[in-house]
Legacy VTK file of the C-alpha trace (Angstrom):
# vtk DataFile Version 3.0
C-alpha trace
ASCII
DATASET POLYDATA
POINTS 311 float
52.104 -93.387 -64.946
54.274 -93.327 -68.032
54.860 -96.443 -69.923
58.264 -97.846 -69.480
60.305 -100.262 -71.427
63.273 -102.728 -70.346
65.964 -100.398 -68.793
63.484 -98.168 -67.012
63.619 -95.233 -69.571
59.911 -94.247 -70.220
58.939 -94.486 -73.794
57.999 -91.379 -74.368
61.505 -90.072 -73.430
63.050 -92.936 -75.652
61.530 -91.916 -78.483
62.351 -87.981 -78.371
66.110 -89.041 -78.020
65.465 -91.122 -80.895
64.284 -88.402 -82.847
66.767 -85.592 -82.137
68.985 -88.043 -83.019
67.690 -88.511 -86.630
67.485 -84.480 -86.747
71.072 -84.349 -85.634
72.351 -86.949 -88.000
70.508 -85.298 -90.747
71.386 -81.636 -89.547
75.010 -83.063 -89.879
74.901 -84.459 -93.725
75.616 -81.098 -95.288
78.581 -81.001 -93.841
79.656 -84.817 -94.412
78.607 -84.149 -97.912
80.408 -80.953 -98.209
83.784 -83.020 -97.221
83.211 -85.776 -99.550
82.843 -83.672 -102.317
85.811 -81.903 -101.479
87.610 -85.019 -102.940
85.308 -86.693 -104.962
83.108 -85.237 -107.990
79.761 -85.132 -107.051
78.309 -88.012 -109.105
80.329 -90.420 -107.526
79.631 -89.288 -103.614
75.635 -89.479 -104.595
76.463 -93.042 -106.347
78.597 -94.135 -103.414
75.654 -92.932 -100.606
73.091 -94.879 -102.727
75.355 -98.075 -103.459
76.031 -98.832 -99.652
72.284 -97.424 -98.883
70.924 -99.933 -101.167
73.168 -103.017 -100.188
72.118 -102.157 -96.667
68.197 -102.275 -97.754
68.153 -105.350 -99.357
70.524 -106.777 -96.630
67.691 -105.905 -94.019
65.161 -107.195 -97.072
66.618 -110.318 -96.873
67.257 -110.985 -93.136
64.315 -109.556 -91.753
61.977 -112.018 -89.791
58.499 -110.608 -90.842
58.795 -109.817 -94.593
56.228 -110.002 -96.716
56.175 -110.321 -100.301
56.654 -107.672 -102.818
53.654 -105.349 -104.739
53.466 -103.973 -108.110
52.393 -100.918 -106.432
55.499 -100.545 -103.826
57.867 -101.483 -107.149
55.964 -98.588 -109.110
55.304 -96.232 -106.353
59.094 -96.708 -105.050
61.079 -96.118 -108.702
59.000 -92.582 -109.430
59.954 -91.656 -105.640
63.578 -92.488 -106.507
64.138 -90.927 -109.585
62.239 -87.386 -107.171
64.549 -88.492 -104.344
67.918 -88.523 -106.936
66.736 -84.754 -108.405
66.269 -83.525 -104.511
70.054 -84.925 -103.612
71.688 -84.314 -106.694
70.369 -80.150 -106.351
71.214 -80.652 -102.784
74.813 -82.026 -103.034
75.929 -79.959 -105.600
74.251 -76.883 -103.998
76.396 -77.505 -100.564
79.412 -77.876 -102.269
79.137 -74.073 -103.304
77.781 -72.950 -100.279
78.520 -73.534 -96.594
76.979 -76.545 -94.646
74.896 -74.053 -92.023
73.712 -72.574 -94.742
72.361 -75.531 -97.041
70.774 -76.744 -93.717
68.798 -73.480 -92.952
67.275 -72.622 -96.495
66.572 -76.807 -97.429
64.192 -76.181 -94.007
62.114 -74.065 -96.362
60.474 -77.572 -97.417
58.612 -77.257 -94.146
56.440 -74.338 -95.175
56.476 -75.031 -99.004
55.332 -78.686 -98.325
52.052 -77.340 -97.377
51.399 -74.871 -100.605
51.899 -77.595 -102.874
49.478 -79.704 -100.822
47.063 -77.041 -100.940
47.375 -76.879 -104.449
46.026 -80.589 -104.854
43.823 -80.514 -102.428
42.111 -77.307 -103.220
43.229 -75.843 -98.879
43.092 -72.403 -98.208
45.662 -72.042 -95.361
45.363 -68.755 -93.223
47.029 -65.610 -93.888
49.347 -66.587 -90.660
50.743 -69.143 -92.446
51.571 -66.729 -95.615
53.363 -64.650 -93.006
55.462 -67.329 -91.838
56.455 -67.844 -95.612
57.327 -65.226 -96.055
59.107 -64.737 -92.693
61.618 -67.403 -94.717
61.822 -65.855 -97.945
63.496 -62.654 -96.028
65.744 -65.188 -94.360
66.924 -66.815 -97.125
67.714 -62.928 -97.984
69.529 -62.415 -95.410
71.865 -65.918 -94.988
72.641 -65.039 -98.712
73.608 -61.564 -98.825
76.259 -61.505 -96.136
78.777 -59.296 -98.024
76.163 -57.115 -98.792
72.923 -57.174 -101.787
73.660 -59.445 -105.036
72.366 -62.079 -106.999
71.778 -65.647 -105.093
74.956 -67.376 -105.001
74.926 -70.821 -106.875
75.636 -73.190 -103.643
72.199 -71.300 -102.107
70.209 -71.197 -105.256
71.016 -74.901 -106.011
69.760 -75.705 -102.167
66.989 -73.583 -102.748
65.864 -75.567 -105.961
66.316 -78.399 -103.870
63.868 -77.232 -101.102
61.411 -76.788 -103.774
61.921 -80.451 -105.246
62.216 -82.128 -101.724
58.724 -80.244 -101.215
57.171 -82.012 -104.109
59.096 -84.954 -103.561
57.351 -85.152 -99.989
53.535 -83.905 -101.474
54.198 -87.077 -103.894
54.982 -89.441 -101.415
51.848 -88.642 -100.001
49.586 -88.755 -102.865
51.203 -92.184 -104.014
50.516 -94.025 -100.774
47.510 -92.417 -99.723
44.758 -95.266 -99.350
47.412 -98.464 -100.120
49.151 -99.982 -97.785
53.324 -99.974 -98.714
55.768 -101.412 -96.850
58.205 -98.166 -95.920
61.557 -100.605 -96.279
60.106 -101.922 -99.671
59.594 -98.273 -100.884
63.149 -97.238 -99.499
65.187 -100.043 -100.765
63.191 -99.406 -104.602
64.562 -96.060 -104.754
68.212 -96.856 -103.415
68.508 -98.972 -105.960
67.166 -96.623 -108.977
69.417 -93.501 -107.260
72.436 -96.042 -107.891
71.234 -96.838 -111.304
70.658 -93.046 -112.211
74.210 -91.916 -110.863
76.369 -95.271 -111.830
76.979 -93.663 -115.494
77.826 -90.527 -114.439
80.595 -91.903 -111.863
82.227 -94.637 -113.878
84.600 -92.546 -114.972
85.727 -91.599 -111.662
85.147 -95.783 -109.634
89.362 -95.825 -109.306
89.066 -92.526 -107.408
86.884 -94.021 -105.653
88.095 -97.302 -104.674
91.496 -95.237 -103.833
89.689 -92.588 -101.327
91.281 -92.269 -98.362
89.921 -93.796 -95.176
88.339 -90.090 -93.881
86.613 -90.092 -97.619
85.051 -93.716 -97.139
84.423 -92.946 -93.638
81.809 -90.445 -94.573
80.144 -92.091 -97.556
79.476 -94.643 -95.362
78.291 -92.212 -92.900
76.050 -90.702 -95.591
74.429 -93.879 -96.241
74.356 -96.271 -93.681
72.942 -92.988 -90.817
71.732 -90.118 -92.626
70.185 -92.698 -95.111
69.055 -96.152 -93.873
69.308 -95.563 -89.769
67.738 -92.175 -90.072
64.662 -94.012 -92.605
64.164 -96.977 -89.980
64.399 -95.106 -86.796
61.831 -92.381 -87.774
59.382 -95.074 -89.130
60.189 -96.554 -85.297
59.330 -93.230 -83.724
56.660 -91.817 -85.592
54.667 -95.315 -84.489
55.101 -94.697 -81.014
54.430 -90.809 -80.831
51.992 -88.370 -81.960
53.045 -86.673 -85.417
52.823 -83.288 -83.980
55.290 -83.910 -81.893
57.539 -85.921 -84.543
57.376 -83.124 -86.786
58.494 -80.474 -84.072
61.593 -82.540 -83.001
62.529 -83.690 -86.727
62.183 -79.837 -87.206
65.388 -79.184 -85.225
67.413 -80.270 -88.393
68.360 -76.739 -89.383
69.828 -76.197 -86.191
71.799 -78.927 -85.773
73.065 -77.986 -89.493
74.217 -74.539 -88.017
75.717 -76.421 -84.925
77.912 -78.734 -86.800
78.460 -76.453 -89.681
80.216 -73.820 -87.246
81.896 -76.292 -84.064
83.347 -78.735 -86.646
83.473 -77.279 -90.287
84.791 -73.937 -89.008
82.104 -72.093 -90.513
80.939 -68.294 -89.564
77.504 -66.517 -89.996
77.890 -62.848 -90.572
75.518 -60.655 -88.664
72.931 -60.265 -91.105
73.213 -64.073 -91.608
72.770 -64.903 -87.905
69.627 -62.975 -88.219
68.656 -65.012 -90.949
69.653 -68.170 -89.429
67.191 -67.173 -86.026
64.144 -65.722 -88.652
64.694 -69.127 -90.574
64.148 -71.184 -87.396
60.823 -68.884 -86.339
59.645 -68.743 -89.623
59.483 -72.762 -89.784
58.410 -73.413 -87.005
55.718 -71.156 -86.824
54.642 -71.793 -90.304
54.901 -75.718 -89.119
52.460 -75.168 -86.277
49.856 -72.722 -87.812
49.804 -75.215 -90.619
49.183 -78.573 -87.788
46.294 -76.327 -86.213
44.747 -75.764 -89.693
44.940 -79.379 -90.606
43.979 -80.679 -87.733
40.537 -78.098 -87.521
40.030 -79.164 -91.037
39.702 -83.045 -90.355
37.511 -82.603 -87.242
34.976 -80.429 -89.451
35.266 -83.133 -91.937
34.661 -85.487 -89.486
31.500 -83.854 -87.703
29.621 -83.606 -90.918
30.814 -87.422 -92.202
28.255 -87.899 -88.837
LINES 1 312
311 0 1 2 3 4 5 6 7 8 9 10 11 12 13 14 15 16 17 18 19 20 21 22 23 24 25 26 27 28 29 30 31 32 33 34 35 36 37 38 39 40 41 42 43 44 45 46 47 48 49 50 51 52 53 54 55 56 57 58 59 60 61 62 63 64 65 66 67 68 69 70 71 72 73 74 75 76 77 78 79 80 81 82 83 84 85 86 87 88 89 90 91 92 93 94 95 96 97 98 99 100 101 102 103 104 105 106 107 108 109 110 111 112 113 114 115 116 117 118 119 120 121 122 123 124 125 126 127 128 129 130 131 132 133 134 135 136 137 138 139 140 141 142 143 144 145 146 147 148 149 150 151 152 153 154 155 156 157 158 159 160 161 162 163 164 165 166 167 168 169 170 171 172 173 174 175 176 177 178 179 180 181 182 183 184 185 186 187 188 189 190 191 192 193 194 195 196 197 198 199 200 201 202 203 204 205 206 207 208 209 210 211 212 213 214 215 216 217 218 219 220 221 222 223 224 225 226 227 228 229 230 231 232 233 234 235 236 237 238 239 240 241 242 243 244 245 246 247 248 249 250 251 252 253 254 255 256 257 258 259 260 261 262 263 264 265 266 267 268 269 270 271 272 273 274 275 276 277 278 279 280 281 282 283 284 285 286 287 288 289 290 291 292 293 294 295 296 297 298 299 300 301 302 303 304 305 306 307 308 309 310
């Protein structure tokens, strides 16, 4: 019998919803972010997301029941993570505001399968040749969502999003290595690189702050989207979720992100994918996914051999 909480909903169904929920606010950023820098430079949309991010983080700091006191270690550990995190949303932001949101969405989903070279590279891995396949299963997508008038060079919107797939990849490899073995408190870690994104970016948009504080209602509307969901609610409601599911299955719904990108991109930005780009869009999803799963069967075969001779 499942578990159920108050309101009769079992748990395990509360916790998927939660998740497509953080895909779908995620899948929906590029978009958001496309639109805000449709009015605002750049600099100032990333400082504006990590302003209101921050002042959220150290409002639920502050006013949480359970805190505990701050470590050197979640200090150190969160400032190198935030100046990784700026690089990956500066490349990101800048790359979507050349390109279209579907698109951004799809190749930035090439962090799943990169992800696990780079962690293979520390770690010494060999992954199977299955999950080479899958790569490159993506690389001929990315081909195809960029070429859609035909062969040329990478456009700068995709090449920008593609740089930041790479750098989100490392970003996530260094996450891991830093808090491997010591325990960090995940709102501690968040709320030290909000605060160091708004440092980095608050020279670069000082120039523009009366643009800012005279953006229309729309404009504030989604920075505050930006921040307060695709930043803090998305951060808090996966650490909720991952605690109360498997991260197999985390990983598989979280993985929906590039689809909700398309979804939004094309029913509310007016976006179209060519042909050739459809094609890329479906090969992107199957590439991903399957690279995803061959790489959770290797890992997981890999800790259980570990395990049996540990015995």
């Amino acid at each position: 019998m499942p578990l159920v909480q108050r309101g009769g909903m079992p748990v395990a169904r509360r916790t998927d919803a939660v998740l497509f929920l953080i895909a779908l606010v995620w899948g929906s950023s590029y978009l958001a972010a496309k639109t805000a820098t449709g009015t605002l430079p750049v600099p100032t949309v990333l400082f504006a997301r990590y302003a209101i991010s921050a002042l959220a983080c150290v409002a639920l700091v502050a006013f949480r029941r359970r805190g505990r006191p701050w470590t050197r270690a979640e200090v150190r550990a969160g400032s190198l993570l935030g100046v990784t995190q700026a690089a990956v949303l500066a490349l990101e932001t800048y790359g979507v505001a050349h390109t279209s949101a579907a698109n951004a969405g799809l190749i930035i989903s090439l962090t799943i399968v990169l992800t696990p070279l780079l962690d293979r590279t520390a770690s010494g891995r060999r992954l199977p040749w299955t999950f080479f396949a899958a790569a490159g299963l993506c690389v001929l997508a990315v081909g195809l969502l960029t070429s859609s008038t035909g062969l040329h060079t990478l456009r700068l919107g995709d090449a920008l999003v593609l740089a930041a797939a790479v750098v989100r990849a490392g970003h996530v490899a260094f996450v891991g290595r830093l808090t491997a073995h010591r325990p960090m408190d995940p709102l501690h870690l968040t709320t030290a690189q909000t605060v160091v994104g708004s440092a980095l970016f608050l020279p670069l948009a000082l120039v523009h702050v009366p643009a800012l504080a005279h953006s229309s209602a729309a404009t504030w509307s989604q920075l505050v989207y930006l921040a307060l969901f695709c930043s803090v609610f998305a951060f808090v409601a996966q650490t909720w979720a991952v605690q109360r599911t498997s991260a197999s299955r985390a990983s598989l719904l979280l993985g929906t992100e590039p689809i909700w990108a398309v979804v939004v991109g094309i029913s509310l930005g007016g976006e179209r994918l060519t042909v050739p780009a459809s094609l890329g869009a479906v090969l992107m999803i199957v590439g991903t996914y399957w690279g995803q799963a061959v790489e959770r069967v290797h890992r997981t075969a890999v800790t259980q051999s570990v395990a049996t001779q540990s015995i």
